[in-house]
Gaussian input, Z-matrix of N, CA and C with variables (Angstrom, degrees):
# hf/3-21g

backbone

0 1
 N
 C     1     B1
 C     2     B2     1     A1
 N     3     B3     2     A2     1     D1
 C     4     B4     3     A3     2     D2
 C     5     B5     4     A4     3     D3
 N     6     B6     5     A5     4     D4
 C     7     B7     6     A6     5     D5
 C     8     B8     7     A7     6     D6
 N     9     B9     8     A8     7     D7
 C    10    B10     9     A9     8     D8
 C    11    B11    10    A10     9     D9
 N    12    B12    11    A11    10    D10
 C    13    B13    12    A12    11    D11
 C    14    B14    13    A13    12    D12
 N    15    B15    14    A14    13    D13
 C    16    B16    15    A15    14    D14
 C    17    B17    16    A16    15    D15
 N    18    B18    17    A17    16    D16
 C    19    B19    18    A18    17    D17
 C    20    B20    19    A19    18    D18
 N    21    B21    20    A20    19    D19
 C    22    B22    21    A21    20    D20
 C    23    B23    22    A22    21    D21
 N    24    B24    23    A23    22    D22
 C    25    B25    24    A24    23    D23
 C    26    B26    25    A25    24    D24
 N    27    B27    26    A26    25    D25
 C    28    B28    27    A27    26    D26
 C    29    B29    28    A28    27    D27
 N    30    B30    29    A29    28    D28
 C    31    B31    30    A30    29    D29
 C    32    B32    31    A31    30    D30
 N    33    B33    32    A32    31    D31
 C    34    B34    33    A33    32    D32
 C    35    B35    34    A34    33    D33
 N    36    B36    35    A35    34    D34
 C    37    B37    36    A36    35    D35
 C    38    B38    37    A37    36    D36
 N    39    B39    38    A38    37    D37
 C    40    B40    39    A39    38    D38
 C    41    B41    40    A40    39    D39
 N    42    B42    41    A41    40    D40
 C    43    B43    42    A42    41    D41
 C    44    B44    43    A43    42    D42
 N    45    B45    44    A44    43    D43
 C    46    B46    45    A45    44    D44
 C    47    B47    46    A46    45    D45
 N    48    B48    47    A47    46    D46
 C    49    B49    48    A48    47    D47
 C    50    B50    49    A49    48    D48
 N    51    B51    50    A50    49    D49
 C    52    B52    51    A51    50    D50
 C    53    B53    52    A52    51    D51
 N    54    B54    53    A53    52    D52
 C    55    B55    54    A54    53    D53
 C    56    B56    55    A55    54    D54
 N    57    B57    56    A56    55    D55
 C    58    B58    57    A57    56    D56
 C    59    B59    58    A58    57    D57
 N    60    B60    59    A59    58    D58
 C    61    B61    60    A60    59    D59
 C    62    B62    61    A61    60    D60
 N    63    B63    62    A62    61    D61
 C    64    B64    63    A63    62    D62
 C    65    B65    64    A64    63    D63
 N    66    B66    65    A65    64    D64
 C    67    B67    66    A66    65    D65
 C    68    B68    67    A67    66    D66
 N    69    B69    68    A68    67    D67
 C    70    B70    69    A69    68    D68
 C    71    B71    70    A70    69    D69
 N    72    B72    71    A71    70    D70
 C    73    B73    72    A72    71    D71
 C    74    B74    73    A73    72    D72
 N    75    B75    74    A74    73    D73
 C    76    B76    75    A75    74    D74
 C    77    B77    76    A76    75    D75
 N    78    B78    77    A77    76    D76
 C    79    B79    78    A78    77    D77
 C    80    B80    79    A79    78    D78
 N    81    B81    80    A80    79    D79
 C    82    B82    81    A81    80    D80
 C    83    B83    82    A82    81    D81
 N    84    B84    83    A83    82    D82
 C    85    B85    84    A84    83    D83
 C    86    B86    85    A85    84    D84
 N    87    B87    86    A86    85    D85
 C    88    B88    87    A87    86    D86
 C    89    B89    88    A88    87    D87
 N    90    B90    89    A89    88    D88
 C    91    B91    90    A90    89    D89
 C    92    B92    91    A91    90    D90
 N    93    B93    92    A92    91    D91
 C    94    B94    93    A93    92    D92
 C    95    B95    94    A94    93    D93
 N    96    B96    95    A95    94    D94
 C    97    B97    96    A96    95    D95
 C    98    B98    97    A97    96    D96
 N    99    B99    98    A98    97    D97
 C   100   B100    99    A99    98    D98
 C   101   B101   100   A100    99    D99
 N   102   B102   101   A101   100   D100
 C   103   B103   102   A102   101   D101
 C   104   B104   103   A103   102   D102
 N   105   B105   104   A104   103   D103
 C   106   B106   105   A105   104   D104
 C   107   B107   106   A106   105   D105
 N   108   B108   107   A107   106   D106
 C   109   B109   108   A108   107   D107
 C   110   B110   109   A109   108   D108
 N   111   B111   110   A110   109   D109
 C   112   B112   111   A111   110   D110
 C   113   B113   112   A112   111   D111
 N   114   B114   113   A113   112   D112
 C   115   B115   114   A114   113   D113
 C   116   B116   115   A115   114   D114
 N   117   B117   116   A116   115   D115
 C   118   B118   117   A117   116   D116
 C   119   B119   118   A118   117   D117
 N   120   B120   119   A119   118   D118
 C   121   B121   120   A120   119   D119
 C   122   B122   121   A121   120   D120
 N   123   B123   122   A122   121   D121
 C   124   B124   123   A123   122   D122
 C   125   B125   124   A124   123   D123
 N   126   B126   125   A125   124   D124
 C   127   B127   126   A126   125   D125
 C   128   B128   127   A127   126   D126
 N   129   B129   128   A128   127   D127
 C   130   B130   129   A129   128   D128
 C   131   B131   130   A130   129   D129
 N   132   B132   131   A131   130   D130
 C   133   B133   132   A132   131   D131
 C   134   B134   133   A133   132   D132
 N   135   B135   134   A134   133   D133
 C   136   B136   135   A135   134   D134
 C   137   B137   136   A136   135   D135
 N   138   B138   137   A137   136   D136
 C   139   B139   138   A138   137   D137
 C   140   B140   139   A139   138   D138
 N   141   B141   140   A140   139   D139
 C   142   B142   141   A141   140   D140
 C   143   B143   142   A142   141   D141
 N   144   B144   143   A143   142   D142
 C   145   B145   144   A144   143   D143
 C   146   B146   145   A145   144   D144
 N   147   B147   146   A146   145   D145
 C   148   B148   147   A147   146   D146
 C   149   B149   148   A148   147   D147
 N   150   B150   149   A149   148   D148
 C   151   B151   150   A150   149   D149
 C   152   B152   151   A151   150   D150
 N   153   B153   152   A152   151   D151
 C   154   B154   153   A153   152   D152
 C   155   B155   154   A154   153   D153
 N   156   B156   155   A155   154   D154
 C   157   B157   156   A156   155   D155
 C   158   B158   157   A157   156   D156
 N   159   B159   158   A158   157   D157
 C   160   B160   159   A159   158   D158
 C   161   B161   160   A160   159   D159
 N   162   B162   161   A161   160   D160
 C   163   B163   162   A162   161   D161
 C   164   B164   163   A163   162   D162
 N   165   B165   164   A164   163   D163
 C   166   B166   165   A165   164   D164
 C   167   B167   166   A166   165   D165
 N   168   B168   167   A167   166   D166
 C   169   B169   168   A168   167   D167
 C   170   B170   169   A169   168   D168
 N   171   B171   170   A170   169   D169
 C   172   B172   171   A171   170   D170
 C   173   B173   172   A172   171   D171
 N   174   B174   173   A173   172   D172
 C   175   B175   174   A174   173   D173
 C   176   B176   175   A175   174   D174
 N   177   B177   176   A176   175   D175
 C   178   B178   177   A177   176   D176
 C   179   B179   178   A178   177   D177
 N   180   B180   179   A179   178   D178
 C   181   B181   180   A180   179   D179
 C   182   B182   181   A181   180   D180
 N   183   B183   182   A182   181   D181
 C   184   B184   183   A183   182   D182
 C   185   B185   184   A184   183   D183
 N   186   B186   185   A185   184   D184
 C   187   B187   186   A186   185   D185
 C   188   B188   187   A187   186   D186
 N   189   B189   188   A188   187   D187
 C   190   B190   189   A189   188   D188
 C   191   B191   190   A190   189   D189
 N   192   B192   191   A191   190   D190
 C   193   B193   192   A192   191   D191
 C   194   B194   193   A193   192   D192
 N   195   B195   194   A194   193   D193
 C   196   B196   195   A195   194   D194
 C   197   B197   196   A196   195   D195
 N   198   B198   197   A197   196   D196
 C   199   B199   198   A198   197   D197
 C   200   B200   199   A199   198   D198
 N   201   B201   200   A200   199   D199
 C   202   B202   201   A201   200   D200
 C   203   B203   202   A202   201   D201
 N   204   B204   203   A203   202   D202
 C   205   B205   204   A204   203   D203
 C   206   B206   205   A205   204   D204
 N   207   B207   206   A206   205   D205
 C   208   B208   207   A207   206   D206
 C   209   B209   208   A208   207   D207
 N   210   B210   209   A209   208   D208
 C   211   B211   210   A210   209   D209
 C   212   B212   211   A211   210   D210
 N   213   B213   212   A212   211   D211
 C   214   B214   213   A213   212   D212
 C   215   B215   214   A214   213   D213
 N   216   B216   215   A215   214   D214
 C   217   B217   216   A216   215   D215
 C   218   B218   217   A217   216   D216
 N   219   B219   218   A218   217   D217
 C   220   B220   219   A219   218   D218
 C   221   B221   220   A220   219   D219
 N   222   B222   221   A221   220   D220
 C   223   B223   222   A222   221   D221
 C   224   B224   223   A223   222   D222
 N   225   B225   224   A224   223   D223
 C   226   B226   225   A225   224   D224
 C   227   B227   226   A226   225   D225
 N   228   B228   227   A227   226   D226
 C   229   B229   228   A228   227   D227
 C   230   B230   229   A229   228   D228
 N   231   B231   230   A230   229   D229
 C   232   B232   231   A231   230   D230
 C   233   B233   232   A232   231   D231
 N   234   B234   233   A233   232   D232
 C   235   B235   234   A234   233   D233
 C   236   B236   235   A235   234   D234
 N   237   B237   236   A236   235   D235
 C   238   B238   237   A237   236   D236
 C   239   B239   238   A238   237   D237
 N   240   B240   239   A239   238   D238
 C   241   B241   240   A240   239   D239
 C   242   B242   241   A241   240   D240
 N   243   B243   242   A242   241   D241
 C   244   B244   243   A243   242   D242
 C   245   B245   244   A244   243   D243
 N   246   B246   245   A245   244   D244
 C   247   B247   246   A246   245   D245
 C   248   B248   247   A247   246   D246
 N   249   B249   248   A248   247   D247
 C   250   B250   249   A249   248   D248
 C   251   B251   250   A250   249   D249
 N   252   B252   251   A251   250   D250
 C   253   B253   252   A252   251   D251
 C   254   B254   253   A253   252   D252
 N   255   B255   254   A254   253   D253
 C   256   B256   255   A255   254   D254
 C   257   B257   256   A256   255   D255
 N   258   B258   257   A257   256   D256
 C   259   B259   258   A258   257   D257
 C   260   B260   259   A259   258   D258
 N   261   B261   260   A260   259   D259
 C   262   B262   261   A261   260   D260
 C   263   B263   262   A262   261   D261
 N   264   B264   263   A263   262   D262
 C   265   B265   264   A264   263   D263
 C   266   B266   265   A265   264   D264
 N   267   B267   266   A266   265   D265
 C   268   B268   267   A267   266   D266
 C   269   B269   268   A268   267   D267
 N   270   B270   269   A269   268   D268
 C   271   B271   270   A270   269   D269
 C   272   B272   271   A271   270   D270
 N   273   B273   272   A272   271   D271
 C   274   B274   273   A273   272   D272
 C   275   B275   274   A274   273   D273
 N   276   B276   275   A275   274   D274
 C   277   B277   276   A276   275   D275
 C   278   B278   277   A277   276   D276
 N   279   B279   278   A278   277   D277
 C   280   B280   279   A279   278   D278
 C   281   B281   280   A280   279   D279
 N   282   B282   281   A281   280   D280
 C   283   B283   282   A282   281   D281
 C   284   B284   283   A283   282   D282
 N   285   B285   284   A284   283   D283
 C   286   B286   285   A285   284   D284
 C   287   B287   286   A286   285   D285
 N   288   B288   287   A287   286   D286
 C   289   B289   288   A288   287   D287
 C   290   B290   289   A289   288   D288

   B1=1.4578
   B2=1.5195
   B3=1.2871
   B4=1.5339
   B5=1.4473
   B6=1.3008
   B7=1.0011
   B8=1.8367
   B9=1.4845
   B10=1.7635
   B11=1.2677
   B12=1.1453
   B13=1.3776
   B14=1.9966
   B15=1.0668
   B16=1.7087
   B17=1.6345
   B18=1.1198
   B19=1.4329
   B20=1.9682
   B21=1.8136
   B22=1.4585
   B23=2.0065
   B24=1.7607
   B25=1.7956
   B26=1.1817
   B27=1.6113
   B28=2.2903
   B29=1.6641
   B30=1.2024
   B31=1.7030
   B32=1.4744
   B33=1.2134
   B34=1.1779
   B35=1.6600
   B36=1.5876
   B37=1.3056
   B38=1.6688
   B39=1.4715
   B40=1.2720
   B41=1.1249
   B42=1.7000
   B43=1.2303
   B44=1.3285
   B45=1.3078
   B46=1.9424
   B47=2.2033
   B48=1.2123
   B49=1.9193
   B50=1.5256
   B51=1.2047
   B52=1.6424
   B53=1.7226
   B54=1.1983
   B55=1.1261
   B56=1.1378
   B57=1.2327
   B58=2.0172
   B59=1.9072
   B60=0.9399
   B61=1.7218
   B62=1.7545
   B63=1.5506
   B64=1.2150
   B65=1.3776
   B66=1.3983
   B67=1.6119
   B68=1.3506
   B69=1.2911
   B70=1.2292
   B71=1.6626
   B72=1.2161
   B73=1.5330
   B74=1.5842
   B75=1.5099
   B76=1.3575
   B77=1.8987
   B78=0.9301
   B79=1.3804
   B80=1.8758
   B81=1.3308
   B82=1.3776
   B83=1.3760
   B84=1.4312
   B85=1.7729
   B86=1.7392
   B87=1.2017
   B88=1.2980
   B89=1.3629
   B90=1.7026
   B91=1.4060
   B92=1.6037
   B93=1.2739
   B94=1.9555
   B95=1.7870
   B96=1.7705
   B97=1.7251
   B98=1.5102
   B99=0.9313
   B100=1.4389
   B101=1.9493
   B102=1.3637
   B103=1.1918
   B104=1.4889
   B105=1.1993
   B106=1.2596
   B107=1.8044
   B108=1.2358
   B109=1.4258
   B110=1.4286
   B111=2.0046
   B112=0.7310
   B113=1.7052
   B114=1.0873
   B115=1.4410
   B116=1.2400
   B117=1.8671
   B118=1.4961
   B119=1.2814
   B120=1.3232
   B121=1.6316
   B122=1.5239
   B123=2.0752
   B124=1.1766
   B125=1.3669
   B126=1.4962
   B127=1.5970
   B128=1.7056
   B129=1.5231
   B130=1.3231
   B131=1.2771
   B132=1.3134
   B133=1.5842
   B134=1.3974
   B135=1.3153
   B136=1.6105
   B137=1.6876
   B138=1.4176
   B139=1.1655
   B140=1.9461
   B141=1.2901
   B142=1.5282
   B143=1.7038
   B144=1.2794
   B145=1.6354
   B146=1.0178
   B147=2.0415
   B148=1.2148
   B149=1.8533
   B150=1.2063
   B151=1.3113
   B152=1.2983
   B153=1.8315
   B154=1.4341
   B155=1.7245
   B156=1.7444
   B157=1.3275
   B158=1.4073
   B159=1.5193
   B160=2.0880
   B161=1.1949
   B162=1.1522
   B163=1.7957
   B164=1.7668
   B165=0.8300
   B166=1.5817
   B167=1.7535
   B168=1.8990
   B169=1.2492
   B170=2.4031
   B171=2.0180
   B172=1.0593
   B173=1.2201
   B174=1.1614
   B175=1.8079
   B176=1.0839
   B177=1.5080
   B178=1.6106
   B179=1.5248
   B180=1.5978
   B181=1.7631
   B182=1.3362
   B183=1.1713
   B184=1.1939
   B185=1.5587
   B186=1.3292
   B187=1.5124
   B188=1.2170
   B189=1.0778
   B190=1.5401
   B191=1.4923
   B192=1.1455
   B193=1.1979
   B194=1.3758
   B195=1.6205
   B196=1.2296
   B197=1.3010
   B198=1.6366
   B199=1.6147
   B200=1.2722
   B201=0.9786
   B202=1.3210
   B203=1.9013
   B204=1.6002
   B205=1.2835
   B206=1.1061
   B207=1.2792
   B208=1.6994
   B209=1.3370
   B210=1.2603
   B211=1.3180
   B212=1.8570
   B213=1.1429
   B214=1.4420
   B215=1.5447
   B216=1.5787
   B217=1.0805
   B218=1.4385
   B219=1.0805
   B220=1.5014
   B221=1.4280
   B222=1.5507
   B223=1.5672
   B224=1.2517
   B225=1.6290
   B226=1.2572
   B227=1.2706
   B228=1.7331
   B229=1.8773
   B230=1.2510
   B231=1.4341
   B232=1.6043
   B233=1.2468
   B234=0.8206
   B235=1.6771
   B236=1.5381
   B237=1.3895
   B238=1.5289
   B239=1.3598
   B240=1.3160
   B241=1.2932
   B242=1.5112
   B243=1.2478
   B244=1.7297
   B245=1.5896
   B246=1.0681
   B247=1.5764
   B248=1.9563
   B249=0.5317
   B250=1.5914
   B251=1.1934
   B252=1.6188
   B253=1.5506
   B254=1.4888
   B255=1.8684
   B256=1.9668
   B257=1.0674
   B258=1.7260
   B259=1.4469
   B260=1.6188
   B261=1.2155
   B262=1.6221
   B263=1.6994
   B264=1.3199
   B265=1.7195
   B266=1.8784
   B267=0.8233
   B268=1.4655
   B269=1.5380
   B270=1.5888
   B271=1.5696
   B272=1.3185
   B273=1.6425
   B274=1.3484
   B275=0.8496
   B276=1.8412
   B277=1.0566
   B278=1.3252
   B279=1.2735
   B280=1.7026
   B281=1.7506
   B282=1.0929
   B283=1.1210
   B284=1.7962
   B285=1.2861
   B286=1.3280
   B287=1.3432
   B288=1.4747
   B289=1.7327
   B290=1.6235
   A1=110.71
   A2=101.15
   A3=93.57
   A4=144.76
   A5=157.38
   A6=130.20
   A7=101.91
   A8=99.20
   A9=107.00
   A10=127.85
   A11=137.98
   A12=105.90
   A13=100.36
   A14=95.56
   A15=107.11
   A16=95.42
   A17=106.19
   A18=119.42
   A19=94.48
   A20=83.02
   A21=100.24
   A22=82.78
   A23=104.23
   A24=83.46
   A25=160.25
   A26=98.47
   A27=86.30
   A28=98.02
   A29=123.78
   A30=99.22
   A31=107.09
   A32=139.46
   A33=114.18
   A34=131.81
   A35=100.23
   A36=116.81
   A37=109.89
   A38=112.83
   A39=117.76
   A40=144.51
   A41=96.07
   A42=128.42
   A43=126.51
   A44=102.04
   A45=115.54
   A46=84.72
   A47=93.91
   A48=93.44
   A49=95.17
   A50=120.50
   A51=126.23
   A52=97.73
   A53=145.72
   A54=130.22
   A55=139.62
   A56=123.73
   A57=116.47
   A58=84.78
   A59=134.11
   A60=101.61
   A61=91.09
   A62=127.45
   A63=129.09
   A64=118.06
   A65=124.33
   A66=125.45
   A67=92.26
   A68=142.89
   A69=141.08
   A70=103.40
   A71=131.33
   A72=128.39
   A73=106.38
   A74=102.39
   A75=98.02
   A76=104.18
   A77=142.99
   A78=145.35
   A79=112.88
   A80=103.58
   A81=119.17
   A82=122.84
   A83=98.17
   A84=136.75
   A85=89.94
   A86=144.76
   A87=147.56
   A88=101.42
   A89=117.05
   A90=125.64
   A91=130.13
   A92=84.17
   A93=106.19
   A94=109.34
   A95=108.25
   A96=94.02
   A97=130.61
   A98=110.45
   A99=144.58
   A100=109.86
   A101=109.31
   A102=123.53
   A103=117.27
   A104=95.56
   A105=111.38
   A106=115.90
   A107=126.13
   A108=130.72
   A109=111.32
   A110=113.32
   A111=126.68
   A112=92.70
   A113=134.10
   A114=161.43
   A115=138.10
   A116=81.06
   A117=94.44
   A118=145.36
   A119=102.11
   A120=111.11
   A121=102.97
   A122=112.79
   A123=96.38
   A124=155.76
   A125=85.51
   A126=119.06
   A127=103.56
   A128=111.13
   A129=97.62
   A130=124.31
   A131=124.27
   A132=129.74
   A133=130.26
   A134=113.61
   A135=128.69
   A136=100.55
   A137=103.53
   A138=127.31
   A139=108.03
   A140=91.34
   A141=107.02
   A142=97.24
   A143=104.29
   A144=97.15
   A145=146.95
   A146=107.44
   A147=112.55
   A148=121.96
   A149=113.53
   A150=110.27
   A151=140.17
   A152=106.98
   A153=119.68
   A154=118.45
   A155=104.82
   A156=110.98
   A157=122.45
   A158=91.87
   A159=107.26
   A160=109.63
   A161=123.01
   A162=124.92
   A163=96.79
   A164=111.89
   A165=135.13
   A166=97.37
   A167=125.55
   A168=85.73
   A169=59.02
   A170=92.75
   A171=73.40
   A172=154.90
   A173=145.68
   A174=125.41
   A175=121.75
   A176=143.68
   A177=128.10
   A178=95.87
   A179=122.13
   A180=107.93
   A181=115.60
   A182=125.14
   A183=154.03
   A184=81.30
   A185=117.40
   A186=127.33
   A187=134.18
   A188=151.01
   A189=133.23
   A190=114.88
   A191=137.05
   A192=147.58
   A193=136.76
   A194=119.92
   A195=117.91
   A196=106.83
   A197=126.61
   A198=126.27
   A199=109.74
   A200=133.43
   A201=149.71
   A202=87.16
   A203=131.63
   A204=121.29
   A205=120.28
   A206=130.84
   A207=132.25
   A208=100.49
   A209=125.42
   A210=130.04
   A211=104.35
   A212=99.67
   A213=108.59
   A214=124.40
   A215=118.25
   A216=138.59
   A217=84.36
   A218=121.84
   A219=125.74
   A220=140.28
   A221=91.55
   A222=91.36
   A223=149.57
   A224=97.17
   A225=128.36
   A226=132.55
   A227=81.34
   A228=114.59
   A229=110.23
   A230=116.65
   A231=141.23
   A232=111.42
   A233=99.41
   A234=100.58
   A235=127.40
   A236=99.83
   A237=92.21
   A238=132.89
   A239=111.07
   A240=120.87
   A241=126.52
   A242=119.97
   A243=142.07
   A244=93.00
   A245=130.47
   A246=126.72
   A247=83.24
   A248=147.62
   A249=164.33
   A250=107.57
   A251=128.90
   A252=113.89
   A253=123.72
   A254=112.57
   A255=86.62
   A256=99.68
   A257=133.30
   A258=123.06
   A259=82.53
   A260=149.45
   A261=110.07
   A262=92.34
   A263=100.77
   A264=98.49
   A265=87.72
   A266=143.73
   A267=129.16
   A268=134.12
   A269=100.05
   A270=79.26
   A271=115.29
   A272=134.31
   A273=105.81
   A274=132.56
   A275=133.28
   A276=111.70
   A277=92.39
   A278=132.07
   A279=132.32
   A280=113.17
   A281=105.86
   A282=129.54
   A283=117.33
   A284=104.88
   A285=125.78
   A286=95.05
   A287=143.80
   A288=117.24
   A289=108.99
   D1=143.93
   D2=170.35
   D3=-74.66
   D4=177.11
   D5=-173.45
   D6=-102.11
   D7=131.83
   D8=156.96
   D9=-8.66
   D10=136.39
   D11=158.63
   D12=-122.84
   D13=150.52
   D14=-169.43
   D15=-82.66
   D16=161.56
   D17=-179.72
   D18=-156.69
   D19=119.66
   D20=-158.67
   D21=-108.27
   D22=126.28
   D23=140.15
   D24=-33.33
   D25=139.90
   D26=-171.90
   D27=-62.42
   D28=-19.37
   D29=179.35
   D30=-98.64
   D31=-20.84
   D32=125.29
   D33=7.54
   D34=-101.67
   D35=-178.06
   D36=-37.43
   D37=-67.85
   D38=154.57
   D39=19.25
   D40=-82.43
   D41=155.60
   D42=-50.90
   D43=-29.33
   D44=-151.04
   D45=-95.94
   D46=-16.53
   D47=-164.57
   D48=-95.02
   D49=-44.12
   D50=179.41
   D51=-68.73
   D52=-56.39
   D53=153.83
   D54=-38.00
   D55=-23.71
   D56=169.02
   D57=-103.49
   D58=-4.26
   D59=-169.10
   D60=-96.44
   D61=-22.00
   D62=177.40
   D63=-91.73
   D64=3.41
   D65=-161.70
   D66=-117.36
   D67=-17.10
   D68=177.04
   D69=63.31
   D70=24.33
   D71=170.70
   D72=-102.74
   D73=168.22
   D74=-156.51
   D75=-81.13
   D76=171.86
   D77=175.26
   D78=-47.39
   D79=-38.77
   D80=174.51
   D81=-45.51
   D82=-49.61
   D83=-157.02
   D84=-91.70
   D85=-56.58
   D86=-168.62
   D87=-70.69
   D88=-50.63
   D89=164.29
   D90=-15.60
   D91=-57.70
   D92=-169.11
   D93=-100.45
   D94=-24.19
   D95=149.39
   D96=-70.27
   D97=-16.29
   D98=-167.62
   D99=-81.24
   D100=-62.38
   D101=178.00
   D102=99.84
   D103=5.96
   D104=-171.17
   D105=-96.11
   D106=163.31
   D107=166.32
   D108=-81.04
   D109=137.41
   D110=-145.12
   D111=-80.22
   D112=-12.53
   D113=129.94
   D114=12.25
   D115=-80.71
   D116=148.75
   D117=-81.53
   D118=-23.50
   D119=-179.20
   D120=-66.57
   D121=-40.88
   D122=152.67
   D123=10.11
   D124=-94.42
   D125=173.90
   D126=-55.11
   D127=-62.81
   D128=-171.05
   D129=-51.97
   D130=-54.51
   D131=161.56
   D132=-27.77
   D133=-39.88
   D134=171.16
   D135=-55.32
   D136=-60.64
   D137=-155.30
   D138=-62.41
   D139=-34.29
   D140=-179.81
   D141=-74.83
   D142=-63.71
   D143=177.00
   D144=-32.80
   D145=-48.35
   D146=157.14
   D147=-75.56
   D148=1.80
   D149=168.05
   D150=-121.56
   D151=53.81
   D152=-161.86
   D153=32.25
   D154=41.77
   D155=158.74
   D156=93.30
   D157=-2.31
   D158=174.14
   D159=-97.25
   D160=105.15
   D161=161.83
   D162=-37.87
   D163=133.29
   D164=163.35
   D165=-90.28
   D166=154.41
   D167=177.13
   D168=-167.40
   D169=150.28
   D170=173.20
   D171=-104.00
   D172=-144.96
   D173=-141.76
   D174=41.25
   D175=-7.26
   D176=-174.11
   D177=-95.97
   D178=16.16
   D179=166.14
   D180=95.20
   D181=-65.32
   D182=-165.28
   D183=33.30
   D184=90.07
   D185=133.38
   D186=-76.39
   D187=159.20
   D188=139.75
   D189=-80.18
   D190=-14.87
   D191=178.49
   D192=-157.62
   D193=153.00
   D194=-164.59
   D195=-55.08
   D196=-54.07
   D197=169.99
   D198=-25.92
   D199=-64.33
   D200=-134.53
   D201=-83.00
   D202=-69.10
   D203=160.21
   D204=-31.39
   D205=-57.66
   D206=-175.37
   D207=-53.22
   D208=-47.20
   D209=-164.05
   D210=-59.54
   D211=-69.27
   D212=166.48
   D213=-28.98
   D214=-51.10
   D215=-170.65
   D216=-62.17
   D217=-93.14
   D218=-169.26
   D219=-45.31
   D220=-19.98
   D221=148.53
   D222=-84.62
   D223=-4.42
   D224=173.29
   D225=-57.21
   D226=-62.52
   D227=159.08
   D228=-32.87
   D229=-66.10
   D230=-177.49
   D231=-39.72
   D232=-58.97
   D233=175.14
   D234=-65.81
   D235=-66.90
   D236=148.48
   D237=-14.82
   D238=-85.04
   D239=167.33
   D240=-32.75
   D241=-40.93
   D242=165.18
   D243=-56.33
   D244=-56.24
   D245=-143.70
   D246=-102.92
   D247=39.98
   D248=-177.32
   D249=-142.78
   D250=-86.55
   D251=166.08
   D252=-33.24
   D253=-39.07
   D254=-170.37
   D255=-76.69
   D256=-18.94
   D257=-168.62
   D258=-67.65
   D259=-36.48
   D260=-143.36
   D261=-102.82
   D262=-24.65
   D263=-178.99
   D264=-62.35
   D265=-106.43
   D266=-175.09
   D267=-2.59
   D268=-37.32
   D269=163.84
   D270=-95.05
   D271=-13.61
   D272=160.71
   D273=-91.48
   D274=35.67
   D275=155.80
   D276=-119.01
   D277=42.75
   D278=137.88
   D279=-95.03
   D280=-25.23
   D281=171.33
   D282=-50.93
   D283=-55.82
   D284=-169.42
   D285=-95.60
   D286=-19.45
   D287=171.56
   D288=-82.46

C-alpha cells in the first residue's frame, strides 16, 4: 500500500516556516520537532520566500484578484458543461442505432 499523505493547514505551514526561520536550527532539526518531512518544510520555505513570506498552500486560489477567481470559476463551468454535452451527444447516437 502506499503511504498516506498528510495534509497540514496553511497556518500550520505558516507556523511551521516562522518557526525554523526564528529558531535558528537547521531544516532537519525543525523537521523532526515538527513531524513533518524535511521536504515539505522545504517546499514551504521556498514558497514563503518567493511570496513576501506567505506560504501559498493548495486550494486557497492564490489569485491576485476577484476577476481573476470569477474568471477561473467560469471556466470551470465551461468545461464542465462541454464534457456534459459530449457525454449526452454520445448517448444519443447509441441511442438511435
Amino acid at each position: 500500500m502506499g503511504k498516506q499523505k498528510n495534509q497540514y493547514s496553511a497556518e500550520f505551514k505558516q507556523d511551521a516556516v516562522n518557526h525554523y526561520l526564528s529558531s535558528g536550527k537547521s531544516m532537519e532539526d525543525v523537521a523532526k520537532d515538527l513531524k513533518v518531512s524535511k521536504s515539505s518544510l522545504s517546499k514551504w520555505v521556498a514558497s514563503a520566500n518567493t511570496n513576501d513570506g506567505t506560504v501559498n498552500h493548495r486550494g486557497s486560489g492564490n489569485y491576485s484578484s476577484e476577476a481573476e477567481k470569477e474568471i477561473a470559476r467560469l471556466k470551470k463551468e465551461l468545461r464542465d458543461s462541454k464534457d456534459a454535452l459530449d457525454i449526452l451527444k454520445k448517448a444519443i447516437s447509441i441511442l438511435n442505432n
